[in-house]
C-alpha positions as CSV (number, residue, x, y, z in Angstrom):
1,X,-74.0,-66.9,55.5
2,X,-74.5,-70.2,53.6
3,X,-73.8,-68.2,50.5
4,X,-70.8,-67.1,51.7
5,X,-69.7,-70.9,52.7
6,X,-70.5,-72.0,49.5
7,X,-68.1,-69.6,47.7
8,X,-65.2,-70.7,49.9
9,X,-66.0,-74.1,48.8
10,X,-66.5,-73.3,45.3
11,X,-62.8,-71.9,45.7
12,X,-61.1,-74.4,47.5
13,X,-62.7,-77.1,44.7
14,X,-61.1,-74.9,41.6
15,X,-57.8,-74.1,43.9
16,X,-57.5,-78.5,44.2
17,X,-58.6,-78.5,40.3
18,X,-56.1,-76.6,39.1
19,X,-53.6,-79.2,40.7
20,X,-55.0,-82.3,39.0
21,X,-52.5,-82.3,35.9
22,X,-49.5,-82.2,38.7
23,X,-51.2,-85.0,40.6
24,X,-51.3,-87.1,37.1
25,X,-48.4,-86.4,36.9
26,X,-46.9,-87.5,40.0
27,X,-49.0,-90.6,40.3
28,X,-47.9,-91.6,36.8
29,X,-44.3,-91.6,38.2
30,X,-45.3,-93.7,41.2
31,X,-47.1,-96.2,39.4
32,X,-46.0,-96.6,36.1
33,X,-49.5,-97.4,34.5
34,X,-52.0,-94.4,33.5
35,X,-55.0,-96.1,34.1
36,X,-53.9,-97.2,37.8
37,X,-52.3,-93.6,38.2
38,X,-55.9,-91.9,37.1
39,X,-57.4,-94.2,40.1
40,X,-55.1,-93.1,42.5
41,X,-55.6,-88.8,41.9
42,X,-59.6,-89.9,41.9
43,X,-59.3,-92.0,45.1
44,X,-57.0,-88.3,46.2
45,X,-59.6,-85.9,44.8
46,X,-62.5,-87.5,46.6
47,X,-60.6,-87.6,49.8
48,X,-59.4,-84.6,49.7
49,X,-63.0,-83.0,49.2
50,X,-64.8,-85.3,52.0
51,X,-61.6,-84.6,54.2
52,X,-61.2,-81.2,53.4
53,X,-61.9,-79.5,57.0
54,X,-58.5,-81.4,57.8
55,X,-56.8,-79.0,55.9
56,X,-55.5,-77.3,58.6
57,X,-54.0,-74.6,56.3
58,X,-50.8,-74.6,57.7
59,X,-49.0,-75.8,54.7
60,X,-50.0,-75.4,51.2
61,X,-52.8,-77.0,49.4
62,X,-50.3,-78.5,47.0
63,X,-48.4,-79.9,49.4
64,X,-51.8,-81.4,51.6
65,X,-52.5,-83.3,48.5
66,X,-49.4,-84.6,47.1
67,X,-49.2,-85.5,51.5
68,X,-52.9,-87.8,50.3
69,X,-52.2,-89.1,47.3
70,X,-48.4,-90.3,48.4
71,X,-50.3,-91.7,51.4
72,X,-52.6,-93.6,49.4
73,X,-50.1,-94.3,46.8
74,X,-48.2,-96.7,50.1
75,X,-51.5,-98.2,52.0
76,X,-52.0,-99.3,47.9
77,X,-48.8,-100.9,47.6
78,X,-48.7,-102.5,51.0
79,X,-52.0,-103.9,50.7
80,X,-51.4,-105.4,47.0
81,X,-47.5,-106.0,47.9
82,X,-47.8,-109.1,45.4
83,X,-49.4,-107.5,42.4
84,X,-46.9,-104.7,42.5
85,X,-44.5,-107.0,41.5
86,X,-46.1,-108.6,39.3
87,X,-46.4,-105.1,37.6
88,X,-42.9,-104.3,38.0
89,X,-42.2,-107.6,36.2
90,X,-44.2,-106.3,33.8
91,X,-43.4,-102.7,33.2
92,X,-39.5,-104.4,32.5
93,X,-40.9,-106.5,29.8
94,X,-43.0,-103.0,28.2
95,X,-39.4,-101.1,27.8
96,X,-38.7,-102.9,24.9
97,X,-39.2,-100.9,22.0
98,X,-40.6,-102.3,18.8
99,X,-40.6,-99.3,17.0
100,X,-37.7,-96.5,18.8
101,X,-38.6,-92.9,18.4
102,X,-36.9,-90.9,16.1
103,X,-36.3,-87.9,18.3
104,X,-33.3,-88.2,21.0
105,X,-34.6,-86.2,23.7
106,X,-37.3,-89.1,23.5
107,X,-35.1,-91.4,24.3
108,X,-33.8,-89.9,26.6
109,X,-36.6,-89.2,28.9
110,X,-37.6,-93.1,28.1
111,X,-34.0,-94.2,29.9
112,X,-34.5,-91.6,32.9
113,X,-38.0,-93.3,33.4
114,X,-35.9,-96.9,33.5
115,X,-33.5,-95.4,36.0
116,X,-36.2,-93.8,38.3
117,X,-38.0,-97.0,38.0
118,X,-35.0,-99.1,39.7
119,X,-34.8,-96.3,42.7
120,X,-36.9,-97.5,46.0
121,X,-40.1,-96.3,46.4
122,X,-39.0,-93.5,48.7
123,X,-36.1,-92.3,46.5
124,X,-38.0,-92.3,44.1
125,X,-41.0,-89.8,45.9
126,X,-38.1,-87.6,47.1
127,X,-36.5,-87.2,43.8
128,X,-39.6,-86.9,41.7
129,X,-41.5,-84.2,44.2
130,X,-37.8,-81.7,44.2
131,X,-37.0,-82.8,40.8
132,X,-40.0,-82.7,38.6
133,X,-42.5,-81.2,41.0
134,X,-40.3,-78.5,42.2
135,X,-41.5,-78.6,46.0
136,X,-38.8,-77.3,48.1
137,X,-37.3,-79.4,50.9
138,X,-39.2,-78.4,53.4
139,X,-42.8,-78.9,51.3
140,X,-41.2,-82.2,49.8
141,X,-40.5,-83.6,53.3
142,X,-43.8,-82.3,54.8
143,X,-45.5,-84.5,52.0
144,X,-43.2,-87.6,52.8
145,X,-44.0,-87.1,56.4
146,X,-40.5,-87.2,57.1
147,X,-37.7,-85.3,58.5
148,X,-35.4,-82.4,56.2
149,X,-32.4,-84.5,57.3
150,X,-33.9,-87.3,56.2
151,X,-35.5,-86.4,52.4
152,X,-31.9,-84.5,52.3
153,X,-30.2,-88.3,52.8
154,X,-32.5,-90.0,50.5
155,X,-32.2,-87.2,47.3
156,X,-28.6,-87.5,47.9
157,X,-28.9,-91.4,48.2
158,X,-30.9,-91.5,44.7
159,X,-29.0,-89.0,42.9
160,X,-25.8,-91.8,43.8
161,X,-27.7,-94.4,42.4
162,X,-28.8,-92.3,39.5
163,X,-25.0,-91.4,38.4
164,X,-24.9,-95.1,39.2
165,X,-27.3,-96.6,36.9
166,X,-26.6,-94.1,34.1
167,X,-23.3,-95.0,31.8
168,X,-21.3,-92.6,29.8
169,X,-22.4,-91.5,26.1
170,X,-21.7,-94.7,23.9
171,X,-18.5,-94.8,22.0
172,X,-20.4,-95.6,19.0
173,X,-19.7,-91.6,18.0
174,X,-24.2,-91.6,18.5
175,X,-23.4,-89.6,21.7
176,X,-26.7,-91.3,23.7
177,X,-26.5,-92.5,26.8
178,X,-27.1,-95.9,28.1
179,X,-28.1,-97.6,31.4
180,X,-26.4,-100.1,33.0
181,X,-28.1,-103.1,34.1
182,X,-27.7,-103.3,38.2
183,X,-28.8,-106.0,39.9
């Protein structure tokens, strides 16, 4: 019998493995710093396995995890409200490039990462979890804890500020897009 246990456990460990590059992934996005993003899927993974008979199974695994790590991800920034933005300040000051990549679709992604930086925190988890993550509504808005109607409102709310933020291709004929500062 404990043999048996033990092989369900061995499964559910590699089935929560195999989700560790989406978890960087997503907690990269949230945080904007690797090393703090790293901390927050370890402070996830070791939840997850010392809470993992609350996995009631009704929902995906995927979807129970991204549900800890967003949860952890806000208790964090409540609780260090005043180093966030201190780090916000700071991850302004880093877009400055010294040395711009040669490639466009680099820069590109660099001035999407700008725009989803100026969304609120819960735009931002909506839009990254459909947009990057591919959850549907439903597993999106199970992970926010939060209504369809209401992840619905806020993709639509950040996708608005998106189209917002993000200007036309430049008229200097280089055909790359630039953000608008919005304050």
């Amino acid at each position: 019998m404990s043999g048996r246990m033990a092989g369900k456990g061995e499964d559910l460990r590699w089935l929560i493995a195999r989700e560790i590059p989406h978890l960087r992934r997503y907690a990269g996005f949230l945080v904007g710093d690797a090393e703090e993003a790293d901390d927050l899927v370890q402070d996830c993974l070791e939840r997850a396995l010392r809470k993992r008979h609350l996995w009631t199974r009704r929902g995906t695994l995927r979807s129970w995890l991204f549900r800890l790590l967003y949860r952890l991800h806000i208790d964090a920034a409540r609780s260090r409200s005043s180093r966030r933005r201190k780090h916000d300040a700071s991850a302004e000051q880093q877009g400055v490039r010294v040395q711009p990549p040669a490639q466009e679709p680099s820069l590109q992604l660099d001035d999407v990462s700008v725009a989803l930086r100026q969304l609120p925190s819960d735009q931002q988890a909506a839009i990254l979890l459909v947009g990057v993550e591919g959850f549907s509504y439903e597993e999106a808005a199970a992970v926010l804890d939060i209504p369809v109607g209401t992840l619905r409102s806020r993709l639509s709310r950040a996708r608005d500020e998106l189209r917002a933020l993000w200007s036309p291709p430049a008229e200097d004929g280089s055909g790359r897009s630039h953000l608008r500062r919005v304050k």
